[in-house]
C-alpha positions, 0 to 999 in steps of 0.5 A: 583613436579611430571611430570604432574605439569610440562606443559611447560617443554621443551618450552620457554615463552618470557615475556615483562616487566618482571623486576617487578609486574605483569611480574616478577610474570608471570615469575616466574609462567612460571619457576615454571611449567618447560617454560625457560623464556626470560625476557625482560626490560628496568630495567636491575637491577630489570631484573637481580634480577627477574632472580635471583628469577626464578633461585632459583626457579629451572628455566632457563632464559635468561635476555634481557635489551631492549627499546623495543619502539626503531626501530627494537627492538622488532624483535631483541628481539625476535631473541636474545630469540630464539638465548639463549634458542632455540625456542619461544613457548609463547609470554606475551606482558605485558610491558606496560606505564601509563598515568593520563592526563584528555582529555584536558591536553593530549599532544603529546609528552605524547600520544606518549610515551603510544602507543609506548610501549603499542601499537607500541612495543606490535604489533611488539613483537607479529609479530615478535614472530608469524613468529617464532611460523609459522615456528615452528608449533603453539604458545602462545600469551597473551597481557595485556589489561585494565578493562580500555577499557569499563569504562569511566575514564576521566583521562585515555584517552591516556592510555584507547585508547592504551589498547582499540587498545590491544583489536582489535589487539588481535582479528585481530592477532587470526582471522589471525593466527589461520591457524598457530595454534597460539592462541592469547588472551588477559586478563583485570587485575583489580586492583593490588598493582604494581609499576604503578598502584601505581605511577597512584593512588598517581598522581589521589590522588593528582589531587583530593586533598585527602590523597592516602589511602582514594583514595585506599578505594575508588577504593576498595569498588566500586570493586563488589568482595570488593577487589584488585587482585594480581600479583601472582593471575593475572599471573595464569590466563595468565599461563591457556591461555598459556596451552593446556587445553585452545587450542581452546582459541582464540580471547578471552579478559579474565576479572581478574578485580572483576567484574568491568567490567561485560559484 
């Protein structure tokens, strides 16, 4: 690669949920385009064998096994990044737990579970990251959303809600940090072959007494483009958020879903 594929040279992406699918693939993307990676997960297996992949990739990481939902972690995180690899430039809040409940089967213990990582951990990760970024001069911070947000899914409530909180937090955190030079956004990724999008599709399949394929079909050809994403695809787009060519990019929720979403 010559220098000028090389846009992050010098900085340092932490990336959430970084063990597999949509993480691991952020991870790599990042390494590929010269950003040491801090990858954080609670899957210290899948974690080591991510910062493998980047390694032989010709990248620099450091592995950071966490719960990310405990008290105080999302801030030790952050501290054990900027500790291994110097300085924190890019945020990539993507760990993220599904849940298929339909609204009357919604427990506590469940909707407790989804908003500790998806919205608990994602705001003190960004807080954390941000007080960083404000001493430094400026960063990066992108938080996986969901398509999920503006459908009406009857089996998706606690995780639809805890995506919809994504969105107002990415919105609040760019009108806030903006004076920092902090740019914050969010991106909706549609439907992708991931370990949980998976497991979310064979407990709906399951629910609706019909064999997974015939499920996956379903939820294919609804999609306008007639087609699921992938994680190398979604990646890409996080990658341009964090870029200098996006700025003066802030507040936005960028749509990688097909157009199942088209507002």
């Amino acid at each position: 690669m010559t220098e000028g594929q090389h846009p992050f040279s010098g900085q340092v992406a932490l990336i959430s949920g970084a063990a597999q699918g949509l993480g691991k693939a952020t991870a790599l993307a990042f390494a590929r385009r010269g950003a040491a990676v801090a990858l954080v997960d609670m899957n210290e297996e899948l974690l080591n064998t991510t910062a493998k992949e980047v390694l032989g990739e010709g990248g620099s990481c450091s592995v950071i096994a966490a719960d990310i939902t405990a008290s105080g972690a999302p801030a030790s995180v952050v501290q054990k990044a900027v500790a291994q690899l110097g300085r924190l430039d890019i945020l990539i809040n993507n760990a993220a737990a599904s849940s298929v409940e339909a609204l009357l089967d919604v427990t506590e213990k469940e909707w407790d579970k989804i908003f500790a990582v998806n919205v608990k951990a994602l705001f003190f990760l960004l807080q954390a990251a941000a007080r960083v970024m404000k001493d430094s001069g400026g960063g990066k911070i992108v938080n996986v959303s969901s398509p999920g947000t503006r459908m009406t899914l009857t089996n998706y409530t606690s995780y639809a809600t805890s995506k919809a909180a994504v969105d107002y937090i990415t919105r609040t955190a760019a009108a806030n940090l903006g004076v920092y030079g902090i740019t914050v956004n969010a991106v909706a990724p549609g439907r992708m072959d991931t370990p949980m999008q998976r497991i979310t599709e064979e407990s709906n399949a399951a629910a609706a007494g019909i064999d997974i394929q015939t499920y996956i079909q379903s939820r294919t050809i609804d999609i306008p483009l007639r087609r699921r994403t992938t994680s190398e695809e979604v990646a890409e787009g996080i990658v341009w958020l964090a870029t200098q060519t996006a700025s003066y990019v802030t507040g936005n929720r960028l749509n990688i879903s097909g157009g199942l979403e088209l507002d």
